[in-house]
Every structure is written in C-alpha cells, then in structure tokens.
C-alpha positions in Angstrom: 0.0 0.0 0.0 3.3 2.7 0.8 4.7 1.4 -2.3 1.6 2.2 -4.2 1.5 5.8 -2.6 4.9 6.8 -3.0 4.4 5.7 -7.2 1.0 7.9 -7.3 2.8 10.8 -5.3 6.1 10.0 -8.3 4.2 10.2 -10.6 2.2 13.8 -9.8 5.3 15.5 -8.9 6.6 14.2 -12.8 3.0 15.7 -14.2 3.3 18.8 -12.2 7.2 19.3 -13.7 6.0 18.8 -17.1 3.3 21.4 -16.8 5.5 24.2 -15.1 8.3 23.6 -18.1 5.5 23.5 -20.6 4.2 27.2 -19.0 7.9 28.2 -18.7 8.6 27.4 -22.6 5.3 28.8 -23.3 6.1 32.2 -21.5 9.6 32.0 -22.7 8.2 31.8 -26.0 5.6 34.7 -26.0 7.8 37.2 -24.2 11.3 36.4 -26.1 10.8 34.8 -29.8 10.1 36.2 -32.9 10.2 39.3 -34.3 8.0 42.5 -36.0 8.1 44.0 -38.9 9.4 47.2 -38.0 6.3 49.9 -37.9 6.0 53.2 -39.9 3.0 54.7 -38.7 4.7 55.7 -35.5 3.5 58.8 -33.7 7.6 60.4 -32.6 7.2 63.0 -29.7 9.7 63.9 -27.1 9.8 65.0 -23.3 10.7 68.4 -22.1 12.4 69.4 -19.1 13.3 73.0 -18.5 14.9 72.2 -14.9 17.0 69.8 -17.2 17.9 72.2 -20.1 18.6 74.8 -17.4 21.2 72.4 -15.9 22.8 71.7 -19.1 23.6 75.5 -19.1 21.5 75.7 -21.5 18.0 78.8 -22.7 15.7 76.6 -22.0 13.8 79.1 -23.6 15.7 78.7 -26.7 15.8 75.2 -26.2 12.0 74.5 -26.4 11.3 76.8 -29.4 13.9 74.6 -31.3 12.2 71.4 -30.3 9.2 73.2 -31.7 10.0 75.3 -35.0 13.0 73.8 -36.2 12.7 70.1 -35.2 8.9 70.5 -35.4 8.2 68.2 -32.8 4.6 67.9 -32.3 3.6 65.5 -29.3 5.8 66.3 -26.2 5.6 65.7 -22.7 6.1 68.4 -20.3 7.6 67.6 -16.7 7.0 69.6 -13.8 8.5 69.4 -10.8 6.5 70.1 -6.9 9.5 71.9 -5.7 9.3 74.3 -8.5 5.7 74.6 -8.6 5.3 75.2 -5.3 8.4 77.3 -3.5 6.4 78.0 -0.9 3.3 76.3 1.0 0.5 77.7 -0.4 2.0 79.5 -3.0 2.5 78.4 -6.6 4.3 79.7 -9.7 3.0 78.5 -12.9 5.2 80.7 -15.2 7.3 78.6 -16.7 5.0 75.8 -17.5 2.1 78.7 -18.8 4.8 79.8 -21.2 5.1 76.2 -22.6 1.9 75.3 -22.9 0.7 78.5 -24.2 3.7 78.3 -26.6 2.4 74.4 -27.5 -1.4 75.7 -28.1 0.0 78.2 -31.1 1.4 75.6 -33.1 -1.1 72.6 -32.4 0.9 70.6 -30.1 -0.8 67.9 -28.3 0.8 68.2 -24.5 1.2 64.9 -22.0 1.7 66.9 -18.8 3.3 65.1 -15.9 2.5 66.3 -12.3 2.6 64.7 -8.9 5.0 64.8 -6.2 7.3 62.2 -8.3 8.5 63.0 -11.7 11.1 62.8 -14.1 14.7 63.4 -13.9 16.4 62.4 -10.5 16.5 62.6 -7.3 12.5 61.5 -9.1 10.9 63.0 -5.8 11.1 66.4 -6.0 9.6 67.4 -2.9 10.2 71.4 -1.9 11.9 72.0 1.8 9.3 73.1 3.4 7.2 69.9 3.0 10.1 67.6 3.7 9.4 67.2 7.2 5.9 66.4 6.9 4.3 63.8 8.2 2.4 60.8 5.3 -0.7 61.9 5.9 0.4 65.9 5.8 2.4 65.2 2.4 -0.7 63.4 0.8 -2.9 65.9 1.5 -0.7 68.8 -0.1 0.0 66.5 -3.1 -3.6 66.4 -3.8 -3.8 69.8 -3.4 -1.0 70.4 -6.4 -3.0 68.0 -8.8 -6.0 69.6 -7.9 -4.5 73.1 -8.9 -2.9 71.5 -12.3 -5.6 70.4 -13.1 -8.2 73.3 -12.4 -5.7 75.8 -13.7 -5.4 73.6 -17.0 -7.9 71.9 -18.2 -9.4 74.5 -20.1 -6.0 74.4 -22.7 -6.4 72.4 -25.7 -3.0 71.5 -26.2 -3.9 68.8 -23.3 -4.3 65.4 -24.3 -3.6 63.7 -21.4 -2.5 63.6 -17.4 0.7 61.8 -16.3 0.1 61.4 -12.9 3.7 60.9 -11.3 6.4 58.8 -12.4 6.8 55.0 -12.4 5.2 55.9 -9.2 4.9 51.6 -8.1 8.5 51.4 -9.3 11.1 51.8 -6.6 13.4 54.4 -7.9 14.5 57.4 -7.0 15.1 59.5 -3.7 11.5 58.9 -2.4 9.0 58.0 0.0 7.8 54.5 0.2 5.6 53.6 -3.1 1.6 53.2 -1.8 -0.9 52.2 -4.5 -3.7 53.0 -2.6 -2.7 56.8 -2.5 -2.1 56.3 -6.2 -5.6 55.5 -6.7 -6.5 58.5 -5.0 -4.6 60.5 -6.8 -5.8 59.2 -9.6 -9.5 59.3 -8.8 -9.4 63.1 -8.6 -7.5 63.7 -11.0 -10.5 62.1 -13.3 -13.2 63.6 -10.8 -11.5 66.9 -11.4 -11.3 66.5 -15.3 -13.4 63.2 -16.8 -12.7 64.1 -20.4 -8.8 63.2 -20.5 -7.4 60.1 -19.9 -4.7 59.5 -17.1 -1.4 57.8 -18.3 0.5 55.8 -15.3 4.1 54.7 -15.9 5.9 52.0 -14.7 9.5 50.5 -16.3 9.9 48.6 -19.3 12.3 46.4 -18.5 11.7 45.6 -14.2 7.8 45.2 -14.8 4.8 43.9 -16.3 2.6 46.7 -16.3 -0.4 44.8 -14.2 -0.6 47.1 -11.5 -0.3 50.5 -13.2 -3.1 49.3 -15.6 -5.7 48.4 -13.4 -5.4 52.1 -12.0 -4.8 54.2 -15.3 -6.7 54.8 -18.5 -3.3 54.4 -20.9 0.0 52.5 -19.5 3.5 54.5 -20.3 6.4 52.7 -20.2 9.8 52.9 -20.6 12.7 51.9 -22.8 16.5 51.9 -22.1 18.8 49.7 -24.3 22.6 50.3 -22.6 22.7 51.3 -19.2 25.2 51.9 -16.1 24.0 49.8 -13.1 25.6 51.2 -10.0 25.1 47.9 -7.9 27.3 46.1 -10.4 29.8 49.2 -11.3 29.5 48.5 -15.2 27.8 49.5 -18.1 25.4 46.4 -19.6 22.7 46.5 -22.5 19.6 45.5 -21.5 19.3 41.7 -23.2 15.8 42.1 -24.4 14.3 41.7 -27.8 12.2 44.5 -29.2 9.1 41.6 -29.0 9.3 41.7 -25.3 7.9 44.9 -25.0 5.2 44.6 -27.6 4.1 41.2 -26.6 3.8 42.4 -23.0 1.4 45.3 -24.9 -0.4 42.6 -26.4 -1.0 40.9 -22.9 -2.3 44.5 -21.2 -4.6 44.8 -24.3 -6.6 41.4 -23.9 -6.1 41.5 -20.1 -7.2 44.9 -19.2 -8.2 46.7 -22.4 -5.7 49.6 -21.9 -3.4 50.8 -24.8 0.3 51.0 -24.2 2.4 54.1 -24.8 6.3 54.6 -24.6 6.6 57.8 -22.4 10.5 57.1 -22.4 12.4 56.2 -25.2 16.3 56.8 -24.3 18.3 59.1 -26.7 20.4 60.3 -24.1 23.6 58.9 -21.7 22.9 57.1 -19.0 26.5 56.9 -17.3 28.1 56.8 -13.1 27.1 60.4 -12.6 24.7 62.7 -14.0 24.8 64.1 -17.2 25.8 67.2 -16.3 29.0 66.0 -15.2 29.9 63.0 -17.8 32.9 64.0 -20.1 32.2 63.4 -23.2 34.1 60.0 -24.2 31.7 58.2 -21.1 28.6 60.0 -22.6 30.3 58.1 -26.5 29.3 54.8 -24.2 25.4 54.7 -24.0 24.2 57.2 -26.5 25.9 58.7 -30.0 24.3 58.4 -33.7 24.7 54.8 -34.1 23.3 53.9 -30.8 20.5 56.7 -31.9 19.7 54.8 -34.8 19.7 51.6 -33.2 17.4 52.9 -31.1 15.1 54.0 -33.5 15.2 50.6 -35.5 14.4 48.7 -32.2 11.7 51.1 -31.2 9.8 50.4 -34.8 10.4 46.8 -34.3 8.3 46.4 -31.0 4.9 47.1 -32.4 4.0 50.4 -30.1 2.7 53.2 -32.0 3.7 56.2 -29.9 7.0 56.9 -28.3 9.0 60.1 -26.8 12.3 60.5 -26.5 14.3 61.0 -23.6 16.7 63.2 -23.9 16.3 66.6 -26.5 17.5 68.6 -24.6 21.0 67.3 -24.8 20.7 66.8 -28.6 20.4 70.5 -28.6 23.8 71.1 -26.4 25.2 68.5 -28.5 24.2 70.7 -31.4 25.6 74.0 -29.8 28.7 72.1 -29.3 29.1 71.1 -32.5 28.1 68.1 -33.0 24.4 68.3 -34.3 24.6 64.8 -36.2 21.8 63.1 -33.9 19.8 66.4 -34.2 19.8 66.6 -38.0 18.5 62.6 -37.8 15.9 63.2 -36.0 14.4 66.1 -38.0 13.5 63.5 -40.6 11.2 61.2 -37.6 9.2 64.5 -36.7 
C-alpha cells in the first residue's frame, strides 16, 4: 500500500514538472521569440524638461522653441517638478509651464503633462523643503492639493491630451517616500473627478515590470525603454538583453487583459552613465548614447509594435548641437 502511494505521489510531482516547463517554454516563448516588422505609422514625440535644459547651461527658452520650430516636434511631454511649482506652502508659480503650454497651443501641439510629487529626472521626488518634514498623511494631502490646482488651472487648454500622474510611481526608484498604490488611486480618482474628459497615463518600467498594476489604476500604461545602461550595484555598463518583441508582446498581454493601450513615455536618446549628465565627459557619454546607438534605437523602437513613443533626452541633442556636434539632431528632424 506505501509502495503504491509513494508511485502515485512520483508520478504527480513528474506531471506537475511537465506542466511548469511546458508554462515556462510557453512564457519564454511569447515574451522572447520572434520578431516584428518594423512599424512606420509611429507617432515620434519627445519630453521636455526645462529644470533639465537649465542644468545643461543651457535657454531653455531657446531650447524649447527649437524642439518646436526647427525640429517640429509635435507631441511632447512636459515635466514639472512640486518643488518648482510650489516654492512656498500655499504659493505656486505657474510661469514657466504657462509659457510652454501657451507656446504648445500656437502651433497645435498635443501636450502629455506630468504632475505629482514624483516626476522625471532624479533625485525623481522632487519634494520642496518646506514639506520635507511632513508627516504621510500631511504630504498626501498637499500632493492632492498640487494636482487639484494643475488640473483646475489647465484643463481649459487644448494642447492637453492627457494627465501623467507621477512617475513610475509603483516602481522603486529614485530618492523617495515608500511607493503606496492606494494613495495612487486617490490621486488618480481626482484627478478624473476633477477632469473626466482626459485620460490618465500611469508609468511603470519597461524592463523591471509587467505593467499589471499600473493598468488596473490608469486609462493608458506608459512605459519605458532603455537599451545600454550603467547599473551602479554592479559598477558596469550592460545593454539590456531584451528583444524589441518583449515589449510589444507584453502590450499585447495588457490589451486582452485589461483593455488599456500602451504608450512609450521614455524612449532613451540620451547617456545614462556613473554620474549625471551634467557632469559625464564626453568620451563616457560616447558609451550609451551617439548616432549609431540613436539609430539603433530607432530601428528597435519600430520593431516592438507600439505606435507612440518620446524620446528622452532633446535637450541634450540640442547642447550637442551647440557644441558642434548636431549629427543626432539633423536625424531626427526627418522622424518629426
């Protein structure tokens, strides 16, 4: 009778092997063979970061007009920053971002404007001093506040496609407080309470994620795409060993799963290096981003199936170009 128990128990651990390889291969399968043809209907945009130009030394001014009249960029996503926003409890100073977006409505551009307490370009979390020392609840409640007067103060524009509310906010990177979805969903909640016509975009990484989470909450998932990066915990610089199928079949998945289109809100055309950008000579910038790599880029990008990207990283094609060296500028002309 133990003899014939121990065979029966054999025999289901041997079935339930065979089914976790067969899921494994299948998995394997969908996420990592085959290929696209590469697409041509692609919708090019960029982001824009005036903190970012301004560090580069850089009009940022001058800098966005460029992006707009002589590149002739036409979808681009703004990025503001709390600390900037908001100097001061209470007080808020929307001149910068009224001069883009007011700049964006004259030519027709459609605008993807990010706001939240996390958004692009590091330390991510750009909280101002004075609400540093606040307590969870206290820095919720003035977060919702900023949305709320984006939002209001907004809405009205009709260069406005879309909200990004935050930044990979379930993705752990960053100088930040602890990532909570439920606020998320709050945040998220007004946001479409305050403005039910546009749809909210929520990010998460391309490459460290499968989007579940951010598309149960948001109307359109943004995600990321790096292809050669410097990984600090491992003191080198490593491509990312994906194929371009891995982010379009995980597309394909958040389509039939949740219904929700996928959109890249990153597309790297910049270097990633040890130190910021700011401070990268020139032949470690060479390492992760230069015309081949560009073009590399943009080949890979076509090949994933998406439809819309934005590039990450104008602003430094347009110091590159006042350096000298506008060869990755003149390229992209042609895309926009």
């Amino acid at each position: 009778m133990m003899h014939h128990r121990g065979n029966t128990m054999k025999k289901i651990i041997k079935y339930i092997a065979v089914i976790l390889l067969i899921v494994v291969v299948a998995a394997f399968s969908f996420f990592f063979v085959g290929s696209n043809e590469p697409r041509e209907d692609i919708r090019w945009g960029a982001n824009f970061s005036y903190k970012h130009a301004e560090n580069l030394g850089l009009d940022w001014r001058e800098t966005y007009i460029a992006l707009l009249d002589d590149l002739k960029v036409r979808r681009i996503k703004l990025i503001t920053q709390w600390n900037l926003l908001e100097p001061n409890d209470g007080q808020f100073d929307f001149s910068d971002i009224d001069w883009q977006i007011n700049e964006a409505e004259q030519r027709g551009v459609k605008v993807l404007l990010v706001a939240g307490m996390k958004t692009p370009r590091y330390p991510e979390c750009h909280i101002p001093d004075w609400a540093a020392g606040l307590n969870k609840e206290s820095r919720e409640n003035r977060v919702l506040g900023l949305l709320e007067t984006v939002v209001l103060r907004y809405k009205a524009s009709s260069a406005i496609w879309a909200w990004q509310v935050e930044n990979e906010p379930l993705f752990p990177f960053g100088k930040c407080p602890p990532k909570d979805k439920n606020f998320l969903k709050e945040e998220v909640n007004l946001v479409k309470k305050l403005d039910p016509t546009r749809p909210v975009v929520i990010t998460d990484s391309g490459e460290w994620s499968l989007w579940f989470d951010v598309a149960k909450i948001g109307d359109v998932v943004g995600t990321t795409l790096y292809r050669k990066v410097w990984f600090d915990s491992l003191n080198i610089y490593t491509p990312y060993p994906l194929p371009s199928v891995f982010y379009g079949r995980k597309a394909i998945l958040i389509k039939k799963l949740f219904n929700k289109e996928v959109i890249n809100v990153e597309l790297q055309a910049e270097p990633w290096g040890p130190m910021l950008l700011y401070d990268l000579p020139l032949e470690e910038q060479e390492k992760t981003m230069n015309p081949e790599r560009f073009r590399n880029v943009i080949e890979f990008a076509k090949k994933t199936g998406l439809r819309e990207f934005y590039f990450w990283g104008v602003e430094w094609w347009y110091w590159s170009k006042l350096q000298g060296n506008d060869v990755i500028w003149e390229e992209a002309r042609s895309l926009f």
